[in-house]
C-alpha positions as CSV (number, residue, x, y, z in Angstrom):
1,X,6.2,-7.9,6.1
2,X,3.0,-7.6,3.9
3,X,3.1,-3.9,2.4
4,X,1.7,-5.9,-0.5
5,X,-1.8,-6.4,1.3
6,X,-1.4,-2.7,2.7
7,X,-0.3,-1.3,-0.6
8,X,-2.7,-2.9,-2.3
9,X,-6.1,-1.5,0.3
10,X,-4.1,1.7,-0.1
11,X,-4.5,1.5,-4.0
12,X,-7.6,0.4,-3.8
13,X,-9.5,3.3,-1.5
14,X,-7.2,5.8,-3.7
15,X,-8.5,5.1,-7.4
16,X,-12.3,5.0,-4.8
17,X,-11.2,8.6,-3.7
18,X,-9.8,9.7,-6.8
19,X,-12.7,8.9,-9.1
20,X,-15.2,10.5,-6.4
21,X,-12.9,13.6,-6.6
22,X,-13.7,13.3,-10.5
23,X,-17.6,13.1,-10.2
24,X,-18.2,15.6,-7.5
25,X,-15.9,18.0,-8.9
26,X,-17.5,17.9,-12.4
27,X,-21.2,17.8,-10.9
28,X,-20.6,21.0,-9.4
29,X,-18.9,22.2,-12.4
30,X,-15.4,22.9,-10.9
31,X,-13.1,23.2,-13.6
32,X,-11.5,26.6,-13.6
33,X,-8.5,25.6,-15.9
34,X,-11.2,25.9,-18.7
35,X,-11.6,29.2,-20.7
36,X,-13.0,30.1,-23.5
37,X,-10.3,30.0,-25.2
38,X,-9.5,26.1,-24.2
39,X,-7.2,24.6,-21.6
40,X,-5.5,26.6,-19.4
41,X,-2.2,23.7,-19.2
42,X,-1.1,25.8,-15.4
43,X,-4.2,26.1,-14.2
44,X,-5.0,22.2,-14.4
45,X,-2.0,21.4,-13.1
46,X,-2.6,22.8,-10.2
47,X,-5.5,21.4,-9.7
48,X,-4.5,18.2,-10.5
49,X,-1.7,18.4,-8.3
50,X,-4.3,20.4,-5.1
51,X,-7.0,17.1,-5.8
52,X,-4.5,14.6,-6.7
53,X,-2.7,15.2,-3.3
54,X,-5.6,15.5,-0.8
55,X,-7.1,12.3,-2.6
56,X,-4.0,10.4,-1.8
57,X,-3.6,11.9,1.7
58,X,-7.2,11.1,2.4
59,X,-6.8,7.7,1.3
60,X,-3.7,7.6,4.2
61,X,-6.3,8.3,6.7
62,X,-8.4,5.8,6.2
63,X,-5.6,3.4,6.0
64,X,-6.5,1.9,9.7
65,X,-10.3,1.5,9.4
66,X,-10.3,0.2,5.5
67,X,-7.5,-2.6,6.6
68,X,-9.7,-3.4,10.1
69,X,-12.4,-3.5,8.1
70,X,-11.7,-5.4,4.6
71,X,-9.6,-8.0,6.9
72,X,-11.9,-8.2,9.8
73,X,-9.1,-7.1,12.1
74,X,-9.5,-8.2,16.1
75,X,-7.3,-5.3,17.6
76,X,-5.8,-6.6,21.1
77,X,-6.7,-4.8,24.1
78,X,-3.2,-4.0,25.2
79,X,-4.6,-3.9,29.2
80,X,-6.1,-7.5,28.7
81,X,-4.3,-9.2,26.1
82,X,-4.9,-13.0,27.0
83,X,-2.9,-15.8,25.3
84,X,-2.0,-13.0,23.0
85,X,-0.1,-10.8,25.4
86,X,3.4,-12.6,24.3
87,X,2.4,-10.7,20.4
88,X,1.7,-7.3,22.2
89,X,4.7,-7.1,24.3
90,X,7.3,-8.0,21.5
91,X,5.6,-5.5,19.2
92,X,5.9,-3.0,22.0
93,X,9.3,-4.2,22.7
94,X,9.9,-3.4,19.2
95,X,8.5,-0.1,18.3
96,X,10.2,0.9,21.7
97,X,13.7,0.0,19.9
98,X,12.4,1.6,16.9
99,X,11.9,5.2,19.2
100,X,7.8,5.2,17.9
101,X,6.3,8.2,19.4
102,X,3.8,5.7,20.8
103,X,2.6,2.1,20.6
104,X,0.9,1.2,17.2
105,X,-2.0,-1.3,18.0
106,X,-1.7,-4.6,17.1
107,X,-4.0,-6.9,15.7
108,X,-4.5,-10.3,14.7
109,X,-6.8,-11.5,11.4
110,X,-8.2,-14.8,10.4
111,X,-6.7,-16.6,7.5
112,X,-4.7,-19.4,6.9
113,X,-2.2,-17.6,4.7
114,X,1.4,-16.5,6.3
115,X,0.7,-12.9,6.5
116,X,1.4,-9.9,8.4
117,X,1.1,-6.0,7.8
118,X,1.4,-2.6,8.7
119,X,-0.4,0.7,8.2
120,X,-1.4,4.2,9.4
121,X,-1.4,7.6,8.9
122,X,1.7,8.5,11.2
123,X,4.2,6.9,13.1
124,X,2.2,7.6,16.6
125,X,-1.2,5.9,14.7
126,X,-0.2,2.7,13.7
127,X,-1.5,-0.6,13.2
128,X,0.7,-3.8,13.2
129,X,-1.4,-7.0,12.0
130,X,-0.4,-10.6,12.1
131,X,-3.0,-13.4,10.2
132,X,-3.6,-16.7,12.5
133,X,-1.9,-19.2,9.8
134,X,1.4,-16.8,10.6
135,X,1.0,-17.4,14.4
136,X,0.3,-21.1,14.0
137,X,3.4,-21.8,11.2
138,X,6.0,-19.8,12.6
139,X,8.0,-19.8,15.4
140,X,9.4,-17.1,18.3
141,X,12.2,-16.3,16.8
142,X,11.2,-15.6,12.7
143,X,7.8,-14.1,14.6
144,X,9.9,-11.5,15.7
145,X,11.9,-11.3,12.4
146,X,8.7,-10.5,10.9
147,X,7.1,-8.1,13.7
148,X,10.6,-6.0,13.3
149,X,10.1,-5.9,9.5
150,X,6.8,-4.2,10.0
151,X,7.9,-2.2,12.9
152,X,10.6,-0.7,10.9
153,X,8.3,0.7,8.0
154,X,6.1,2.4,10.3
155,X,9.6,4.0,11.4
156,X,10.6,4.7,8.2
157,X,7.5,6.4,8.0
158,X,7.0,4.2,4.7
159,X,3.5,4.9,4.1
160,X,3.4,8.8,4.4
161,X,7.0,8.3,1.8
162,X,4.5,6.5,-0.7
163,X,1.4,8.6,0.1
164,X,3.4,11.7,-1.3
165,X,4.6,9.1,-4.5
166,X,0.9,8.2,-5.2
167,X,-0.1,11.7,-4.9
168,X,2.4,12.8,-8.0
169,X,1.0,10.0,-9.9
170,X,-2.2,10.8,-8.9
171,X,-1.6,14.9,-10.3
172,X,-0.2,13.1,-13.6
173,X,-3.6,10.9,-13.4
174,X,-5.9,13.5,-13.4
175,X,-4.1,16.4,-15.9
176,X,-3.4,13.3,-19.0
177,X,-7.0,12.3,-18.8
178,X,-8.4,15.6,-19.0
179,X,-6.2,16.5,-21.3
180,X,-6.6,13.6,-23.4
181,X,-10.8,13.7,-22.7
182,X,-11.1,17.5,-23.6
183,X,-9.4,16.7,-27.3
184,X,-12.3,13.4,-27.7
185,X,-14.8,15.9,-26.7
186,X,-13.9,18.4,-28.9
187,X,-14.9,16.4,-32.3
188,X,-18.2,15.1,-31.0
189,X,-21.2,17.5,-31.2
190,X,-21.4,20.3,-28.5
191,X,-24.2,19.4,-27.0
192,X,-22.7,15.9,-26.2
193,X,-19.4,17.5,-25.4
194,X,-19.7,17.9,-21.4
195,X,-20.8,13.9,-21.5
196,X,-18.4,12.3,-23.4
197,X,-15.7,14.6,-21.5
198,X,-16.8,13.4,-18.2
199,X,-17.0,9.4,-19.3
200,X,-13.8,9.5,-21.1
201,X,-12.3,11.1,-18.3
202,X,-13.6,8.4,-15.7
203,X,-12.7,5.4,-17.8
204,X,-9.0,7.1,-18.6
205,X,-8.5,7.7,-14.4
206,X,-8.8,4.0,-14.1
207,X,-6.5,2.9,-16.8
208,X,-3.9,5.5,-16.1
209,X,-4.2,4.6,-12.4
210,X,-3.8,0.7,-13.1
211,X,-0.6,1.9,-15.3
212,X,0.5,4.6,-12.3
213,X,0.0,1.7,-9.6
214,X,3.3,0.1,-11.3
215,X,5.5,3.3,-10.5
216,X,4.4,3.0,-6.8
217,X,5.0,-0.6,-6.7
218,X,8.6,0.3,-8.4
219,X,9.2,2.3,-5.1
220,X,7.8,-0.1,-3.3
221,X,10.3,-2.6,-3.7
222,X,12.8,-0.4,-2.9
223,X,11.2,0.4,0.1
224,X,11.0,-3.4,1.4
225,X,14.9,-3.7,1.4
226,X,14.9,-0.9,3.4
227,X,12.7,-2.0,5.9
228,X,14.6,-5.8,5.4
229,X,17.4,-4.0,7.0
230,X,15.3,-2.3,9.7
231,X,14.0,-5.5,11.2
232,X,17.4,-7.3,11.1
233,X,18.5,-4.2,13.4
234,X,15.6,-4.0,15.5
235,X,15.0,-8.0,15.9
236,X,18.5,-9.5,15.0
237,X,19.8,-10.4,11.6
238,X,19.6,-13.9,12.3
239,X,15.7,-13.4,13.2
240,X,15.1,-11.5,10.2
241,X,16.7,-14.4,7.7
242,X,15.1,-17.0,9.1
243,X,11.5,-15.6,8.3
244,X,12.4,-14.5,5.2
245,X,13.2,-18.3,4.7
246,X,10.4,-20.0,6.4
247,X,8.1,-17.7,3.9
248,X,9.8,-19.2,0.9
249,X,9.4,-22.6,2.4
250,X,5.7,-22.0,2.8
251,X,5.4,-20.3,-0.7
252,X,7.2,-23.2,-2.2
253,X,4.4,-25.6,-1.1
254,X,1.4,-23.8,-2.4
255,X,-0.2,-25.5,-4.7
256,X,0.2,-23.9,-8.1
257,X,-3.6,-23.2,-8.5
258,X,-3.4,-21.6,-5.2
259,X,-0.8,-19.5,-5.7
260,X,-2.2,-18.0,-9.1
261,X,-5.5,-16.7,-6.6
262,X,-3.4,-15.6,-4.3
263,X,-0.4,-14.0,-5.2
264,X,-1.5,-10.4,-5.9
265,X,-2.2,-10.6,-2.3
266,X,0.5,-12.6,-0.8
267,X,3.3,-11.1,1.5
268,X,6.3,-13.2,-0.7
269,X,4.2,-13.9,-4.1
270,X,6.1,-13.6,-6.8
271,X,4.0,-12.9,-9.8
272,X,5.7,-12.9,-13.1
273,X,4.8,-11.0,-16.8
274,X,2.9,-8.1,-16.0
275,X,1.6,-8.5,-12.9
276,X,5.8,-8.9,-11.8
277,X,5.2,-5.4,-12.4
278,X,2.6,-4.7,-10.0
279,X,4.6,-6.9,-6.9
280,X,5.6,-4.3,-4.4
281,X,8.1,-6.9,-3.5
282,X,11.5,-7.9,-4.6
283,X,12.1,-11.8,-5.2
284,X,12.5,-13.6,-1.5
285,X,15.7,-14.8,-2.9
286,X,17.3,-11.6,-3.4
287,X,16.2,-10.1,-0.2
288,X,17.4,-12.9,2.1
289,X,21.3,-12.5,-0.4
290,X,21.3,-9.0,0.7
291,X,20.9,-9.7,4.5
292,X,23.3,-12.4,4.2
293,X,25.7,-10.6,2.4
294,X,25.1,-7.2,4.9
295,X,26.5,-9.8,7.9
């Protein structure tokens, strides 16, 4: 249910990607929508557009091995799961209902925050990830409520859908801050124009990404209804609801200096004034009205 934490590793490894794009490409002095007579406007954008794509595509692929590795991520041996074997089969059960070309592997994470998540480049390489305070607060039936939540956006193939949104953002990115940098440069002195282009560029990537990361969480809200509705189908309305509700029971208790660490991060935090517009999730309370109301 967390494509906050997912979105957020996502975001992360892209701005990484994209600013490496950035450096290499001006290093090796790949710019071919310059002329000598200035900008070519076409030109850029398709470059933007070729490096603005693979960046976010390439950020896709590493989805799995950045969110093993920032989270610490045990993956359960499917053939010997242990005491976790009751996890594997319902997520198997699940992605079974859901017609997944093939099981996603499933992991389990240490923290004591109520938190699960989802990610991978296609619907066949998966990676569904519960965090021990979820298995130790919840119980069967909202377990499953939450494992068909996440099942249903790799389904619904959510992360290539917002892997193809960040990569128009990303195109947008990279042509207004090389736009904007080339007219800076241009009223410095020449021999400090290839510099000052290159910094100003840098430092504009990040800013217009920050502002960019606000359209992709836009979508990302919309997204999370979506996949609201795919868990109540795969795990039962009534499973669905219920975790949606023991999450705003949790949230409820956090202490109020806890929640301001935490919530960019959490599964059902939701911040308000500007970084309301950076939550890739829609109020808890307005997601469990809509199931209700879809009964």
């Amino acid at each position: 249910m967390n494509m906050m934490k997912r979105l957020f590793l996502f975001m992360v490894v892209n701005v990484l990607v994209l600013l490496t794009i950035s450096i290499v490409t001006q290093a090796l002095g790949l710019r071919p929508y310059l002329t000598a007579y200035g900008l070519d406007y076409q030109a850029l954008m398709v470059f933007c557009l070729l490096w603005g794509m693979g960046g976010a595509f390439i950020s896709l692929a590493l989805s799995r091995v950045t969110a093993k590795w920032m989270l610490g991520v045990h993956v359960i041996d499917p053939q010997r799961p242990g005491e976790l074997g009751e996890l594997v089969e319902t997520v198997h059960r699940l992605a079974r209902s859901a017609s997944l070309p093939r099981m996603p592997e499933v992991g389990v994470y240490e923290s004591p925050e109520v938190n699960a998540f989802a990610t991978g480049p296609t619907r066949a390489r998966a990676l569904v990830a519960v965090s021990s305070g979820l298995l130790e607060r919840m119980n069967r039936s909202q377990l499953e409520g939450v494992l068909g939540h996440e099942v249903a956006h790799v389904a619904n193939g959510d992360m290539v859908t917002m892997t193809l949104i960040q990569g128009v953002v990303n195109a947008f990115v990279m042509f207004f801050a090389r736009i904007i940098a080339f007219a800076v440069s241009q009223n410095v002195k020449e021999e400090s124009r290839r510099m000052v282009n290159f910094i100003v560029t840098i430092v504009l990537e990040i800013a217009l990404s920050f502002l960019g990361a606000m359209v992709v969480a836009w979508f990302s809200r919309r997204r999370e209804f979506r996949a609201d509705a795919g868990g109540a189908r795969l795990s039962g309305g009534t499973s669905m609801v219920e975790a949606l509700k023991a999450l705003k029971r949790y949230t409820e208790r956090i202490g109020v200096e806890e929640h301001a660490s935490v919530a960019t991060l959490k599964i059902s935090g939701q911040p308000s004034g500007l970084l309301a517009l950076l939550s890739t999730h829609p109020p808890l309370e307005e997601r469990i009205a809509r199931l209700e109301g879809a009964r």
